[in-house]
N, C-alpha and C positions, 0 to 999 in steps of 0.2 A: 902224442900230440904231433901234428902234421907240421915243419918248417915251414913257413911261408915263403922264406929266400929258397930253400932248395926246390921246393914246388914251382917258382916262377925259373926258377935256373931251366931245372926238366922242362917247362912249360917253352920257355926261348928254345931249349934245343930243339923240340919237337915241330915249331914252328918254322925255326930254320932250316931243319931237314926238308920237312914238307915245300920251303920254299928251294932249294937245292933241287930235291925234286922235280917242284914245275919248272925250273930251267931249263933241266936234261927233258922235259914233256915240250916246253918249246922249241929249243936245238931239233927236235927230234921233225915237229911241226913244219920245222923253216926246211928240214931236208927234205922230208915230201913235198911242201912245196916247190924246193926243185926241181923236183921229178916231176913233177905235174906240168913245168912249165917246159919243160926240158923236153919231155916224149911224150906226155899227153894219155900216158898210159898206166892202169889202173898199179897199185902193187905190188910188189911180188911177196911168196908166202914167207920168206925170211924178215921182211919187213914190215909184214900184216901181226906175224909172230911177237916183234920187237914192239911194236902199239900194243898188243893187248898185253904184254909184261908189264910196260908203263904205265896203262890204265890201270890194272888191277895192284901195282903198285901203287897210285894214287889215292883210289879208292881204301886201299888200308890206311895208307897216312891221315885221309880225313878222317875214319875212323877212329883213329890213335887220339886229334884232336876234337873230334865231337865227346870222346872219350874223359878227355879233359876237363871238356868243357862242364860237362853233366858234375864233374867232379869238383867242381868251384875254383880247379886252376887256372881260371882266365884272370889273374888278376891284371888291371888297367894302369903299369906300370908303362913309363916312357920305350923302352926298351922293347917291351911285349908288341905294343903299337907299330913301332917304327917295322918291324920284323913284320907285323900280320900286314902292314900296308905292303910293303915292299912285294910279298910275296903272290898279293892279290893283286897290282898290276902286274905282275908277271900272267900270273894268271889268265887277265884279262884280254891280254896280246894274247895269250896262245889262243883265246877261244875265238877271237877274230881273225885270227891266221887260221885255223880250223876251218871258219865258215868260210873264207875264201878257197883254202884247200878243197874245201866239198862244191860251191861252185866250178873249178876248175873241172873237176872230177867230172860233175855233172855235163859242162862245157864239152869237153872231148869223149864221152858218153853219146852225148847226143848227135854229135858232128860225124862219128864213127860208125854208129847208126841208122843213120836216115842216107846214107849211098850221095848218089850225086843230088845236088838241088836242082830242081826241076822251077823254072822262071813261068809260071801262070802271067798267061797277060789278062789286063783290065777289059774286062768285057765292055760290048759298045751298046750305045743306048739300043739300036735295032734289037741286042742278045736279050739285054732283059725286058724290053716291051714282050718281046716273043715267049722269056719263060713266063712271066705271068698275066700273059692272055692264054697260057695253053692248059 
């Protein structure tokens, strides 16, 4: 017969891990976000390395808790709540620091590739009579 206290105990820890986790995945978020603001320039491979440790670290933890879950240890204890909220705003911040990081990315992508801007002037009424009379 399955404890129910020691099932919610393992269940909290796995929780709080997983949340522990997304902190060290937002820490990690706010430092590329430095960088992006800082030089405007793409990763380097020691730190491209360091994200996908942490993704695929993630990606197990969810595992471990969908795992869980399937297994009826989600019980709707005060305790369990407090933990899975907590950890889904953290959550949340890093996925909106994420989409700003990829803006950012995209920002100085863009800016690094298109060379100098070139100012097109507003063409005059004579321009466009003339292109589409011709």
């Amino acid at each position: 017969m399955i404890d129910v206290h020691q099932l919610s105990s393992e269940t909290l820890d796995s929780i709080r891990s997983h949340g522990v986790l997304c902190e060290e995945v937002y820490d990690f978020l706010l430092e590329e976000n430095r960088i992006y603001r800082r030089s405007g320039r793409p990763l380097e491979d020691g730190i491209i390395d360091r994200k996908r440790f942490l993704l695929s670290a993630l990606t197990g933890s969810l595992e471990r808790l969908r795992l869980i879950a399937r297994n009826g240890g989600m019980a709707k204890s005060a305790p369990l709540k407090a933990a899975a909220a907590k950890t889904q705003r953290i959550l949340l911040r890093a996925m909106l620091l994420d989409k700003e990081n990829e803006q950012l990315l995209l920002k100085h992508a863009l800016a690094s590739s298109a060379g100098p801007m070139q100012i097109i002037p507003k063409p005059t009424a004579k321009q466009v009579q003339r292109k589409y009379q011709g």
